[in-house]
N, C-alpha and C positions, 0 to 999 in steps of 0.2 A: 504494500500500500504506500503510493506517496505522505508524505508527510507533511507537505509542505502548503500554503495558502489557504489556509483551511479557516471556517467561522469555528471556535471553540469556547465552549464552554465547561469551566473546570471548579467542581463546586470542592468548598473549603479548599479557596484556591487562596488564601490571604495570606497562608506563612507553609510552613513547610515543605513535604511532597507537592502538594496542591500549587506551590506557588511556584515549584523549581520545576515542574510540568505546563504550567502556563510559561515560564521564561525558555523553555525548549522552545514551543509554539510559536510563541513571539517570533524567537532567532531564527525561524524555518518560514518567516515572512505569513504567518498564520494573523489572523484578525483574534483574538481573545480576550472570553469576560471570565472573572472569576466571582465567583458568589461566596459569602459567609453571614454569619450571626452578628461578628463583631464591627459594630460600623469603622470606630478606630484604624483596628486592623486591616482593614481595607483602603481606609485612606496614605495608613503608610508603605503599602503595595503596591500601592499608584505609586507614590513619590519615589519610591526604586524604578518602577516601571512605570511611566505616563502614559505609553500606549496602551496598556490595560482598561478595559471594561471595568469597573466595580457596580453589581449589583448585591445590596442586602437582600438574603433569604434566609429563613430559617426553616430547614427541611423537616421539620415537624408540621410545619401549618401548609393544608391542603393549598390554602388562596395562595401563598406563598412561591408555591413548583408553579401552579397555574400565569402565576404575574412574568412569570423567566419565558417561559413560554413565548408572548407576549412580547416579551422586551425582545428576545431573540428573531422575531421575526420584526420588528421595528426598526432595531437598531442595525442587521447585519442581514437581514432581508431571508434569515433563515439561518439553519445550523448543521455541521456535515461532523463534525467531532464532540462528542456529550462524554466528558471524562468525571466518574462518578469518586468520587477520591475522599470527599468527607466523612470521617469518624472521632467519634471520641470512644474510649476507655476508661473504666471504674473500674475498681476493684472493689471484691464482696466477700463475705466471709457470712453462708449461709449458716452456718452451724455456731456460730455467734453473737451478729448482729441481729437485733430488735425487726420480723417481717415488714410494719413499716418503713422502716428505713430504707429495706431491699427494695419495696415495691415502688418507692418513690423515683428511684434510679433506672430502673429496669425500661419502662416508656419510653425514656430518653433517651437511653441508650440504643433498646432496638427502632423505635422509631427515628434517627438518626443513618444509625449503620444499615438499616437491611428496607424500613418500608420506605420511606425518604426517597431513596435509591431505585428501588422497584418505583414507583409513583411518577417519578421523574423519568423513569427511562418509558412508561409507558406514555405519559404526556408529549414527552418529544419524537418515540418511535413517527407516525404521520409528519413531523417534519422534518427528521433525516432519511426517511422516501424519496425525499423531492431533491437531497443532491445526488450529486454524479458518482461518489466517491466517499464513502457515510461508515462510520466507526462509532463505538459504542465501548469506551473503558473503564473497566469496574478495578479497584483496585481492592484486593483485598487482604492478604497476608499468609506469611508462612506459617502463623497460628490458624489459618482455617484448615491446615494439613493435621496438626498436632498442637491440640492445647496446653496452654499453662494452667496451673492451679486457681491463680490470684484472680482472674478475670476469667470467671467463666460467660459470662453475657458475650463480651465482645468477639470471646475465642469463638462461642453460637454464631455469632451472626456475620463471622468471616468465613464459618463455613458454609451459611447459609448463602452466603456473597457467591461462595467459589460452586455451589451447584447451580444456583441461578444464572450464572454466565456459563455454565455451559448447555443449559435447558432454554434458553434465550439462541445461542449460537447454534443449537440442533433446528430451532424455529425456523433462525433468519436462513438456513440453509438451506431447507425441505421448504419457502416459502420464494425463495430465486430471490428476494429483496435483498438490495445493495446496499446492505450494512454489514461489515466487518463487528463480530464482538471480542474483544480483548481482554485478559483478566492477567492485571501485573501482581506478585505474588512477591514483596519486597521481605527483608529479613527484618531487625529490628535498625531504628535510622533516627539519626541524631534527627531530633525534633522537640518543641516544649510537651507535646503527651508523653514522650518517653524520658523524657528529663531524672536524673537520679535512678534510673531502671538499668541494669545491666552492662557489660561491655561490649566492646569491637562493634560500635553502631557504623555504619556506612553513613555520604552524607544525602540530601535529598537529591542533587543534583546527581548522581549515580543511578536513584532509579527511573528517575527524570531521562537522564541519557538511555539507560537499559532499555524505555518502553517504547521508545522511539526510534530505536534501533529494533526490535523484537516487532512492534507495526512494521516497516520498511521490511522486513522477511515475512510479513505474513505469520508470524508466531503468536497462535490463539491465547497460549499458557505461557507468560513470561516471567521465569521464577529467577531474581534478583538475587547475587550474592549466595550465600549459604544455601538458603533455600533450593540451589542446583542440586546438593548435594541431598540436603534433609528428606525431597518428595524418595526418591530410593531408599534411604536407610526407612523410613518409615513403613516404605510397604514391605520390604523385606527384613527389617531388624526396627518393629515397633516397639519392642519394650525399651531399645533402644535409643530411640529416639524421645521414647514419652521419659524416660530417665533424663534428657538431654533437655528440655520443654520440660517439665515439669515447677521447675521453679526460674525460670527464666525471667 
């Protein structure tokens, strides 16, 4: 797939992966908005990047996908790359903490990481129809292969990510429609969610390059750093791997 000229939109595009995925775009002469929650954060997105789009959205509220929608055919006459990239992570401790507390997090969480995502890619599927050349990237992670302890919602709903893009990519196949689906499958990567979390983080711009590279070959499953190695050891040495993931 060319990569290059493309209308993009990359939601929780305002700092990390998201943002070093819209600065690919940019630099491949692509037109690109990026969406988040935090207006701030957006505004200082811009000021790195002034050719940036900043629309506020928060992918929990319906009107919200609907208004991008909207903007994307307004401002860019339509949209040929929808790169799905926004998550957050909590950590829970079922066998501890107070049920309210759990259930109040839980919403946010999946309705962010998995229905958000879904919602939006079913609102703009009819108008990445109408380009020439139409891609669909869900990012999801090397925890949707193998979870950790600490977060089990997010670890859910990254695997929930990684069967939906490929249940979505058996669709757009069997349906002849010209959309490419991609699902980049990064390791853990210097970012403020993973801040004080772990070692040997990669940095955003890695898998920013990785997925743009792995588009340009036509590679459905593009699994970033470690993660080359983990999807093998997991199928074939799971205890091995859920040892290695386990408290990551």
């Amino acid at each position: 797939m060319n990569t290059t000229g493309h209308n993009v939109l990359v939601t929780g595009g305002s700092t990390g992966i998201g943002l070093a995925i819209a600065a690919a775009f940019l630099e491949q002469g692509s037109r690109v908005a990026i969406c988040a929650r935090n207006a701030s954060a957006l505004t200082d997105a811009a000021a790195v990047y002034p050719a940036l789009r900043t629309w506020p959205c928060d992918l929990r509220q319906e009107e919200d996908l609907r208004r991008l929608v909207v903007r994307a055919k307004e401002e860019f006459g339509g949209l040929s790359v929808l790169v799905n990239n926004a998550g957050i992570q909590l950590n829970y401790d079922f066998t501890r903490e107070a049920p309210e507390a759990i259930l109040e997090r839980i919403d946010d969480e999946v309705d962010t990481n998995l229905t958000g995502l879904a919602k939006l890619t079913a609102l703009f599927i009819p108008v990445l129809k109408q380009a020439h050349d139409a891609a669909i990237v869900n990012v999801s992670s090397g925890l949707a292969l193998v979870p950790k302890r600490s977060a089990p919602i997010y670890c859910a709903t990254k695997a929930a990510v990684h069967s939906f893009s490929k249940s979505l990519r058996w669709q757009m196949e069997d349906s002849g429609l010209p959309i490419r689906v991609f699902e980049v499958l990064p390791p853990m990567v210097e970012t403020a969610m993973t801040e004080g979390r772990g070692k040997g983080k990669i940095a955003p711009e890695q898998v920013a390059a990785a997925l743009l590279a792995g588009m340009r070959k036509n590679q459905s499953e593009i699994r970033v750093g470690k993660v080359r190695m983990l999807a093998p050891v997991s199928r074939f040495f799971p205890r091995l791997a859920e040892r290695i993931l386990r408290d990551a």
